[in-house]
C-alpha positions as CSV (number, residue, x, y, z in Angstrom):
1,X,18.3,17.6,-3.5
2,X,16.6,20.6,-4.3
3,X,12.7,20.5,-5.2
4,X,12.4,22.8,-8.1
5,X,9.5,21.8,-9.8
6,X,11.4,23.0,-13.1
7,X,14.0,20.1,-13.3
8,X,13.8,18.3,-15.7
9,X,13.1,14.2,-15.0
10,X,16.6,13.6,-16.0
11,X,18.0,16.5,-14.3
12,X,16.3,15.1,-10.8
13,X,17.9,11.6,-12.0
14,X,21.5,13.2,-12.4
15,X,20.7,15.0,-9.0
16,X,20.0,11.6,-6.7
17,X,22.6,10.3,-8.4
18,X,25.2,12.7,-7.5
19,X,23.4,12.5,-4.0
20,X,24.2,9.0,-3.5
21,X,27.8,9.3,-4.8
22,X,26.7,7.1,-7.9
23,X,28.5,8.0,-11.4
24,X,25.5,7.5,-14.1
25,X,26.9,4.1,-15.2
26,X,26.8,3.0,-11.7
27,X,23.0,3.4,-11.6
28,X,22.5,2.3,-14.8
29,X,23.9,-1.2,-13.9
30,X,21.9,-1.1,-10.6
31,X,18.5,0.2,-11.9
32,X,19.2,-2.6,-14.9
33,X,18.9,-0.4,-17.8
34,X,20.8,0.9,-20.6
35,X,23.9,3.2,-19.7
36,X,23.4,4.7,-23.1
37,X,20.2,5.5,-22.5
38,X,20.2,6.7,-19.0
39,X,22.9,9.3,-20.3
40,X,20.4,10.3,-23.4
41,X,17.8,10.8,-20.5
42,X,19.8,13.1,-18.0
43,X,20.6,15.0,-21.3
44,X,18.0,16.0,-22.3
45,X,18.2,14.6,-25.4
46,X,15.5,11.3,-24.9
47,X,12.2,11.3,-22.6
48,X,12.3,8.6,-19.6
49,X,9.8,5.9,-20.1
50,X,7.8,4.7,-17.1
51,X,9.7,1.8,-17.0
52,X,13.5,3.5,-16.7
53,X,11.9,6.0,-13.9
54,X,10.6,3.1,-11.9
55,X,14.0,1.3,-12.1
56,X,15.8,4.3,-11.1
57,X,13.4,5.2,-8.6
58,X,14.1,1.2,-7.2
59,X,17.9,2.0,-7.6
60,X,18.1,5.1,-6.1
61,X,15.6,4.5,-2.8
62,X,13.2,7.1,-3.8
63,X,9.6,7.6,-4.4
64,X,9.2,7.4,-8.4
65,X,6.9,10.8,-8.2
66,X,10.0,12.0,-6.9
67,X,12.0,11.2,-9.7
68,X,8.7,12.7,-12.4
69,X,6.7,14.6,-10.2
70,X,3.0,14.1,-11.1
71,X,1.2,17.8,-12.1
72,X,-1.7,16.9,-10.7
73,X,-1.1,15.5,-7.4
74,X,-1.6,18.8,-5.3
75,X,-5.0,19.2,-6.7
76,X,-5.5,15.6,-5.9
77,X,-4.6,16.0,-2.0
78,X,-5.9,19.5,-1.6
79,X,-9.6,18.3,-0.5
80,X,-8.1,15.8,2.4
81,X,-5.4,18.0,3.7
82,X,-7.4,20.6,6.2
83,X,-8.4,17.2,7.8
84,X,-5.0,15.9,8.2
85,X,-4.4,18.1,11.2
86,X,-6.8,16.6,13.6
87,X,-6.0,13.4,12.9
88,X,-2.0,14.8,13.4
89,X,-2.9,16.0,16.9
90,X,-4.6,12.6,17.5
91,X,-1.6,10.7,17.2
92,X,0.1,13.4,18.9
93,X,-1.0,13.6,22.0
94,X,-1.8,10.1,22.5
95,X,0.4,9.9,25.7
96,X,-1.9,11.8,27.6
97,X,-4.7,10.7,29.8
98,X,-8.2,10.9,29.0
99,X,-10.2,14.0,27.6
100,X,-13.1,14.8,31.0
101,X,-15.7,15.9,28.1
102,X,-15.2,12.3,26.1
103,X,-17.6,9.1,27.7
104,X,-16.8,6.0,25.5
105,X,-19.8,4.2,24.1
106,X,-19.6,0.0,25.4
107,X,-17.0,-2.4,23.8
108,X,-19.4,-3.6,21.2
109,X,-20.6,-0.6,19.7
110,X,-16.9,0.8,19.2
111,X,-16.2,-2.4,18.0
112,X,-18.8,-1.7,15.3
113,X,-17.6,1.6,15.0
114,X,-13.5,0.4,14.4
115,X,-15.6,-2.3,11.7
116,X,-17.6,0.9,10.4
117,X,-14.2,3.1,10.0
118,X,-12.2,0.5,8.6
119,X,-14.5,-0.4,5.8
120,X,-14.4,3.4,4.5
121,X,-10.4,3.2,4.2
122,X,-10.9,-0.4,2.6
123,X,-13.2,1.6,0.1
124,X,-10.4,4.2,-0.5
125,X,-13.4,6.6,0.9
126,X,-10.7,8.8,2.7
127,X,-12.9,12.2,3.0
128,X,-15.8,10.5,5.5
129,X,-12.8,8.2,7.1
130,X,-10.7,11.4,7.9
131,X,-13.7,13.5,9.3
132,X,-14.4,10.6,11.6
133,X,-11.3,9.3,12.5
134,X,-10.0,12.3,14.9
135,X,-13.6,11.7,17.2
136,X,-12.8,7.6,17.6
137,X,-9.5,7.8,18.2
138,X,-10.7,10.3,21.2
139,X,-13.5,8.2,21.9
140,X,-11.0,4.8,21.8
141,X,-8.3,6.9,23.8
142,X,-10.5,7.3,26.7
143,X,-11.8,3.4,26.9
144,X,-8.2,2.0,26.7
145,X,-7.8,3.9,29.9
146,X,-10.7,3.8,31.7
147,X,-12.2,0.2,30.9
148,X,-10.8,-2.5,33.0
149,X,-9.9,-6.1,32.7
150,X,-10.5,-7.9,29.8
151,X,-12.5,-4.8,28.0
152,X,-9.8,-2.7,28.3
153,X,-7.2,-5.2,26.5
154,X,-10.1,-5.3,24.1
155,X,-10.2,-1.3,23.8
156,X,-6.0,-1.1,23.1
157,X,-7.0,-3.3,20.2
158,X,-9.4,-0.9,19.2
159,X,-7.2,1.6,19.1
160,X,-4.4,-0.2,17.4
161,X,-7.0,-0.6,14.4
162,X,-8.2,2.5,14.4
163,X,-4.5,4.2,14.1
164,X,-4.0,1.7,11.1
165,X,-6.3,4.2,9.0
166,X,-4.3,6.9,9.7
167,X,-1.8,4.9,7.7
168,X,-4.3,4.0,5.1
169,X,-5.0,7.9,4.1
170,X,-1.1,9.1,4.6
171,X,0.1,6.4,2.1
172,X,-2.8,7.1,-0.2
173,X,-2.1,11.2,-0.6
174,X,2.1,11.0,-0.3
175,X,2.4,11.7,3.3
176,X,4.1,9.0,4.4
177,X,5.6,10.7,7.6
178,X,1.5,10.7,8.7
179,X,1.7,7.1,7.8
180,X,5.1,5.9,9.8
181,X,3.6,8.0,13.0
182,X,-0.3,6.5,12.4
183,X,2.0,2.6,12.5
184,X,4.2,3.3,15.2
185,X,0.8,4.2,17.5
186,X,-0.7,1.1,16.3
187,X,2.1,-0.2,18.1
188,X,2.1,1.4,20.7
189,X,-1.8,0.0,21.3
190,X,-1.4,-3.4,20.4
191,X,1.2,-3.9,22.9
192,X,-1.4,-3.3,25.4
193,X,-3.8,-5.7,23.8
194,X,-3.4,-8.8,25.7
195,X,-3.6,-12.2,23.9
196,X,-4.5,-9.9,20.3
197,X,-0.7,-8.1,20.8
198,X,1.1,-10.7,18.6
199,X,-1.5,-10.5,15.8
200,X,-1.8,-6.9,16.0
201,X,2.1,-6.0,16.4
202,X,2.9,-8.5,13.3
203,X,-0.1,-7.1,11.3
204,X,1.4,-3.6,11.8
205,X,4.8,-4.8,10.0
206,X,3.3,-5.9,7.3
207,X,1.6,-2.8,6.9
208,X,5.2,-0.6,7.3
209,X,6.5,-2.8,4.2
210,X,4.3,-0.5,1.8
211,X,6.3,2.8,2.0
212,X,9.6,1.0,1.5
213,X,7.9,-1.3,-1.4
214,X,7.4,1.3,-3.3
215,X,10.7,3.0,-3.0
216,X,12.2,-0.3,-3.8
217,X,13.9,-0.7,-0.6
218,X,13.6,-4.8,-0.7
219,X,16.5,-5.6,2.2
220,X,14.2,-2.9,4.6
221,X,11.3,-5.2,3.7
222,X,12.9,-8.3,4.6
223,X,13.9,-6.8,7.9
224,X,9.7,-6.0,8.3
225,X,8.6,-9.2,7.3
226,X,11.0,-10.9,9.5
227,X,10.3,-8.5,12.6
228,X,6.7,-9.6,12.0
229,X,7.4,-13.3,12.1
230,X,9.5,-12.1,15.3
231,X,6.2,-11.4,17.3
232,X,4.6,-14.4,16.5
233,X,6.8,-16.8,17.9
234,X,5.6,-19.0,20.4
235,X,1.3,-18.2,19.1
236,X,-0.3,-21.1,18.0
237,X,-3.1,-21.1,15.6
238,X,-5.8,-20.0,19.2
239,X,-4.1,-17.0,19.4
240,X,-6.1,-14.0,18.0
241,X,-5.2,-13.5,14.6
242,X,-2.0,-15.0,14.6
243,X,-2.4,-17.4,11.4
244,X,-3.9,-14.5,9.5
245,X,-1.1,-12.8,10.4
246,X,1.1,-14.9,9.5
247,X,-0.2,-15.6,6.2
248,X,-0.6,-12.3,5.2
249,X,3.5,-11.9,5.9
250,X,4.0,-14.9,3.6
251,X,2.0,-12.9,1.1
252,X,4.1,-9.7,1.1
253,X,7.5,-11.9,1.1
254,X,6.0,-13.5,-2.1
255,X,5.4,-9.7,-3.2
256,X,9.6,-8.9,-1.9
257,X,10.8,-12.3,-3.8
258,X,8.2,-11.5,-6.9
259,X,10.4,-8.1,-7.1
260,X,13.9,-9.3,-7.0
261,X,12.8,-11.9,-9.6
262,X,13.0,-14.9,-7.0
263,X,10.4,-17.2,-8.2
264,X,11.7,-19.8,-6.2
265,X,11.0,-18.1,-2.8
266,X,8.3,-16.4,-4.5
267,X,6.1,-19.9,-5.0
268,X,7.4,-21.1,-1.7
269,X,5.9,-18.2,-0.1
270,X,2.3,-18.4,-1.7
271,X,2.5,-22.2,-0.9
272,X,2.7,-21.4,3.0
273,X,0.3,-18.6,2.6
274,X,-2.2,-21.3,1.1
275,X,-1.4,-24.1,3.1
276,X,-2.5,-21.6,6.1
277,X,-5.7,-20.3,4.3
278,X,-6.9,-23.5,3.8
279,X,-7.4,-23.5,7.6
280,X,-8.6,-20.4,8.0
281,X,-10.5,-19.8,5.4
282,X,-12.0,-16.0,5.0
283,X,-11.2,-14.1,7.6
284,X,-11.2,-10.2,7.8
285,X,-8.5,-9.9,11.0
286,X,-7.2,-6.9,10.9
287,X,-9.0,-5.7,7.9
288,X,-6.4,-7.6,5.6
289,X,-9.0,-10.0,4.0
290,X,-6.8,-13.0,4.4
291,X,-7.4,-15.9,2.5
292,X,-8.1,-18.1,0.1
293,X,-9.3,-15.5,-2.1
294,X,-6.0,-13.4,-1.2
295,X,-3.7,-16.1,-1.7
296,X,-5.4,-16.1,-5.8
297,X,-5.1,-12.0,-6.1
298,X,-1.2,-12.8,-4.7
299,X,-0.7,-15.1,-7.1
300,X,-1.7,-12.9,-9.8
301,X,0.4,-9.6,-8.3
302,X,3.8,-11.7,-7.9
303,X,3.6,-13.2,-11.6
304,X,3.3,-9.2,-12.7
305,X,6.0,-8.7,-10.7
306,X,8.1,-11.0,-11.8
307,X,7.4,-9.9,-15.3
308,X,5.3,-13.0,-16.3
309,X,2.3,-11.1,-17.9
310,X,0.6,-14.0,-19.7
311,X,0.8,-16.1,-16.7
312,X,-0.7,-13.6,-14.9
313,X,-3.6,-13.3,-17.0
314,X,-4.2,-17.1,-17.2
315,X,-3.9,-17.6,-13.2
316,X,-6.2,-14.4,-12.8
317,X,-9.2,-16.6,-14.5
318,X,-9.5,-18.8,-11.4
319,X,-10.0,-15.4,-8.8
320,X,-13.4,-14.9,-7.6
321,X,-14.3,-12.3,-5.5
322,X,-16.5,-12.4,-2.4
323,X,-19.8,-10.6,-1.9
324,X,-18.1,-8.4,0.9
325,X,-14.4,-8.2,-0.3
326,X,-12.5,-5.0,-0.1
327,X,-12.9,-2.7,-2.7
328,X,-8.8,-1.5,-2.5
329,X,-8.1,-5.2,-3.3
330,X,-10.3,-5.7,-5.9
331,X,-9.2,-2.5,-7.5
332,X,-6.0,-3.1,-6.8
333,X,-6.2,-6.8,-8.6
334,X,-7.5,-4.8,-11.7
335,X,-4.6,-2.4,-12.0
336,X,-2.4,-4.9,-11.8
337,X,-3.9,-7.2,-15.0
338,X,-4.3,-3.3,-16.7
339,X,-0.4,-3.3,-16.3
340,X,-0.5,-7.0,-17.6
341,X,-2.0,-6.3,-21.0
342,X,-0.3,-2.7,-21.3
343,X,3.0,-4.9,-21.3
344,X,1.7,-7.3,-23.8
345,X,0.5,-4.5,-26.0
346,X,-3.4,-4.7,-25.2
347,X,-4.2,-1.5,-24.6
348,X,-8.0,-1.8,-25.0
349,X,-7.5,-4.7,-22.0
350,X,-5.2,-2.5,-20.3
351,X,-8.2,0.4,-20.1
352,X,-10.6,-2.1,-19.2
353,X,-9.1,-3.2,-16.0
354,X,-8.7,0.2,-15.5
355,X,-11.7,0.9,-15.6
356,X,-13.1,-2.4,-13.2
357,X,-10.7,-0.6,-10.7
358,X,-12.3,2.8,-10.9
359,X,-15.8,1.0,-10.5
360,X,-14.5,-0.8,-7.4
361,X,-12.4,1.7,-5.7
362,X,-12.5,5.1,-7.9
363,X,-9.9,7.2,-5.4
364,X,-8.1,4.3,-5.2
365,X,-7.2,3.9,-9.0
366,X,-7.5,8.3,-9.7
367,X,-4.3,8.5,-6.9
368,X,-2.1,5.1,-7.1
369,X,1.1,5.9,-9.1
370,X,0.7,2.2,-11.0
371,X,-2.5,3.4,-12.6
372,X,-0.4,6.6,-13.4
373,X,2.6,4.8,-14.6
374,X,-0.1,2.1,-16.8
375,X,-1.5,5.8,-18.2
376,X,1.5,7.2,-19.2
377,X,3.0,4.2,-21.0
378,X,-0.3,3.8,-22.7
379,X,-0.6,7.7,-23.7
380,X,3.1,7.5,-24.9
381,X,2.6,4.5,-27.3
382,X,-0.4,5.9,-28.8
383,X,-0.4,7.7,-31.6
384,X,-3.9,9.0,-31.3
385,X,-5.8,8.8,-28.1
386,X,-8.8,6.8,-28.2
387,X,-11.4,7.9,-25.8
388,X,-11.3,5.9,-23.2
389,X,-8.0,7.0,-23.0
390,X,-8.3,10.6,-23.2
391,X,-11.1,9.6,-20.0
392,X,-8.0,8.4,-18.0
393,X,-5.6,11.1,-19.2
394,X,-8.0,13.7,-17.5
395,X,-8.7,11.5,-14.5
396,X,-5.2,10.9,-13.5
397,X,-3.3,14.6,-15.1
398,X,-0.5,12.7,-16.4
């Protein structure tokens, strides 16, 4: 489909549709909305709502910005993109042998370093993560292959985390071809990693569900989640991160079942994933932040999911936060109770969470497209914007 900026939303919807070989009551009845209205849309003759571009966007197998291009998005990415391309070359040349000039530090202090890195993309602090990122990957490169023995294993597991933030920054700014390469070199490591390999290699499966979650693609998450379980057969709970692991997969098929409005499976998977945190407790494998605490935030993401908003609010009294939790998943917990209460018509709620995810993560919540969907549906149903509106309005373009 072409990429003129000037189509219209439902000109782009018309356009994937026609794509795909879909008449326009074909999508309708897969998106789930209103063939009368989905023809008003591609007319012309009736703006699309958040809510029908999201469907389509489900439907269809695309990106919803896609669908309604956000304005401000290249202004957004501008600032990281000079320092995507030595983070490109990183993962490019990761078949060859070590740089000469490049003398790895010991095992412990890159495993501070992978801790240090990991904690920036947890903070959605892309711009230090992305200066750094091309230097350790170097720096890990060369101990994979020169260590030996046990320390080396321990190095490919390095490695393996350290790609994983190449995937954080792609999926946060759009590029999710930097993301897909970033995952399949976390691979690539982790293989190498000795007894950590299962937990890694699962841990990176989980971690490829988020591109096709948010395209909508549920049967290509299923195939993930289930890949994951693949590699953990025949771990028991003394191999390196292989509970975590397998809780957090539990957590994302709660997320997959939450979305095709299977609250059966849905509360099946949150009971596994808490059966299994109750063992582990806290944990921070992987920089995933399984447990207990998880499980709660999980809870609270599938009801919004599934479309049970009040639940959600009620089951979100019982989350607490840890000292040191990740700022992404506390911000991320907030945007999803502002999506709550913008659904049950609170919008002064709705703004509230949106701000508690800007305090915990503020490039987290100024990029995601929920907090740009939350804005827009907001902006749309007000008649007069109060000011805390008109703050987000600015902050996000829409």
């Amino acid at each position: 489909m072409s990429d003129d900026e000037h189509i219209s939303t439902g000109g782009r919807i018309a356009a994937y549709a026609r794509d795909r070989g879909l008449t326009l009551r074909a999508l309708a009845t897969k998106a789930g909305v209103s063939y009368s209205l989905l023809t008003k849309v591609t007319s012309g003759n009736r703006p699309a709502s958040p809510e029908l571009v999201a469907a389509v966007a489900r439907a269809l197998g695309v990106a919803a910005d896609l669908i309604e291009p956000q304005p401000h998005s290249d202004a957004m990415t501008e600032p990281l993109m000079p320092l995507m391309a030595p983070i490109r070359a990183a993962l490019d040349l990761y078949d060859l042998g070590p740089q000469e000039d490049v003398t790895p530090r010991p095992l412990s202090e890159l495993q501070a370093a992978v801790a240090d890195i990991n904690a920036l993309a947890q903070a959605a602090r892309y711009k230090p993560m992305s200066r750094a990122l091309p230097g350790l990957l170097s720096e890990l490169h060369s101990a994979a292959h020169l260590f030996t023995g046990h320390d080396q294993q321990q190095a490919w597991g390095l490695l393996a985390e350290a790609y994983r933030c190449g995937h954080s920054v792609g999926i946060a700014i759009g590029l999710n071809d930097l993301s897909a390469t970033a995952l399949n070199r976390m691979d690539w490591a982790a293989e190498r990693a000795g007894d950590r390999a299962p937990g890694l290699r699962a841990a990176r499966e989980y971690l490829r569900v988020t591109a096709y979650l948010r395209t909508g693609d549920l049967e290509a998450c299923r195939r993930l989640q289930d890949s994951g379980r693949y590699f953990l057969e025949g771990t028991d709970p003394k191999t390196p991160g292989a509970l975590v692991a397998r809780g957090q997969l539990h957590l994302g098929s709660a997320v997959v079942a939450a979305r095709a409005k299977d609250t059966d499976l849905m509360g099946h998977h949150l009971q596994e994933a808490a059966r299994i945190a109750a063992r582990t407790g806290e944990q921070k494998d992987f920089s995933v932040h399984f447990g207990p605490t998880n499980v709660s935030v999980h809870r609270v993401m599938t009801l919004v999911e599934a479309g049970d908003h009040a639940a959600a609010v009620q089951a979100s009294k019982n989350v607490r936060f840890p000292a040191d939790w990740a700022p992404t998943r506390i911000g991320h917990h907030h945007i999803d109770l502002a999506r709550s209460y913008r659904w049950m018509a609170k919008p002064e709620a709705a703004l509230y969470h949106l701000d508690q995810a800007h305090a915990a993560a503020p490039q987290q919540a100024i990029r995601h497209p929920l907090v740009h969907e939350t804005v827009t549906a907001l902006a749309r149903a007000s008649n007069r914007h109060s000011d805390a509106l008109s703050v987000w309005i600015t902050r996000t373009g829409v």
